[in-house]
Each structure stands twice: as C-alpha cells, then as structure tokens.
N, C-alpha and C positions, 0 to 999 in steps of 0.2 A: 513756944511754938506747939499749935496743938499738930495729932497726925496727919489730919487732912491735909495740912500745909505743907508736906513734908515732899518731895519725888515721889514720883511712883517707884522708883527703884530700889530707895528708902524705906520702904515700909514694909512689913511682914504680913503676907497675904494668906489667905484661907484659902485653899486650893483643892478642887473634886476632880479628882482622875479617875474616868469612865473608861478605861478598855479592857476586853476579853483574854490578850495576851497577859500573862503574868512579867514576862520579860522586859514588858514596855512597859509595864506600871512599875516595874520596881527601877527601870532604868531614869524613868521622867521624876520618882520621887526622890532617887539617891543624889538628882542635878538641883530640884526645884529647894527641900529640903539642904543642901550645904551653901543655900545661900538665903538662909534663914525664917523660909516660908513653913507653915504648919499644912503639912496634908495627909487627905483622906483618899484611897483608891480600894476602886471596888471594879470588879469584872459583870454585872447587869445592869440591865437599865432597873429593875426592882430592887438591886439594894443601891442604886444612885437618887432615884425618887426615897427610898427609907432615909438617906443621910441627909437631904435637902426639906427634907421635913422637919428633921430635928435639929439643924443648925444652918446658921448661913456662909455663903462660900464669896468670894470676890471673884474668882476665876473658875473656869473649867474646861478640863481637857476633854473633847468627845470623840469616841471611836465612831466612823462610820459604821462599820462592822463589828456587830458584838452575837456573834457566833447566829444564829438565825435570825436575830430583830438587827433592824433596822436603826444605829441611832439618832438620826434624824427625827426619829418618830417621839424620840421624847423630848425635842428644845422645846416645846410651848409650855409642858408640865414643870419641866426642870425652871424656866422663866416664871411661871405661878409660883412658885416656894422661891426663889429668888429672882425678881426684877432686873434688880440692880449688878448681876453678877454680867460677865461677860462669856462666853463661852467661844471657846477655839475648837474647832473640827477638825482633827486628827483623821490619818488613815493610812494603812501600809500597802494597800491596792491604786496604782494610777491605771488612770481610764484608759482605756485606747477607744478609737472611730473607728 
C-alpha cells in the first residue's frame, strides 16, 4: 500500500504554523506533533513565505492577526510556493456587528 492510499488520519503530515503568539504556536505544535505530524512554526508572514520557499507543507495554520500585517494578505503567495497545500485560518479575536 503506497501512502496516498492510506487515511488522511494515517499519515504524517508537513505542517506551517503562522501565528504571532508564541503560546499558540507552541500549544498547536505540542498537539499536532504527539500525533506524529512534522512541523514548522514561525511568528511572520516573512519567515512563513522563507519556509514555503524551501520546502513544501500539506497543511497550514493561519493567523488572521500577525501583529500589524494582515494574514489574509499572504494566502495567494503562500498558495504559489504551495498549491496543493490546504490552509486553515485561525484567529483569537471574534467579530462583533
């Protein structure tokens, strides 16, 4: 059985954690890591485009808020250096009307 065949739940994923908080990058890596995923966390959108440049990722965690920018502003870039990845948009501010 090659990997692609395997569950998604099965398989050991590449994973880019983008947010500003240290707290919440160390707590999504201590859960995604003890269930045997390899990952990279970085607190900019500049060192998240540097890591997606030099390797590719299956998943990725995005901070709306990453201390003045905007991280919205980097899905098209972060999708140029990876396609195929998926990305989840994270954030610890809900909206109010």
């Amino acid at each position: 059985m090659i990997m692609a065949d395997l569950p998604i739940e099965l398989k050991s994923l590449r994973i880019l954690i983008i947010d500003d908080e240290e707290n919440i990058r160390f707590a999504l890596t201590m859960c995604l890591e003890s269930d045997g995923h390899k990952i990279i966390s970085v607190g900019t959108i500049d060192d998240a485009l540097e890591q997606t440049a030099r390797e590719a990722f299956d998943l990725i965690f995005l901070d709306v808020r990453l201390g003045t920018q905007n991280g919205l502003d980097c899905i098209k870039p972060l999708l140029e250096e990876n396609p195929w990845a998926r990305i989840v948009v994270i954030t610890a501010f809900a909206s109010r009307r």
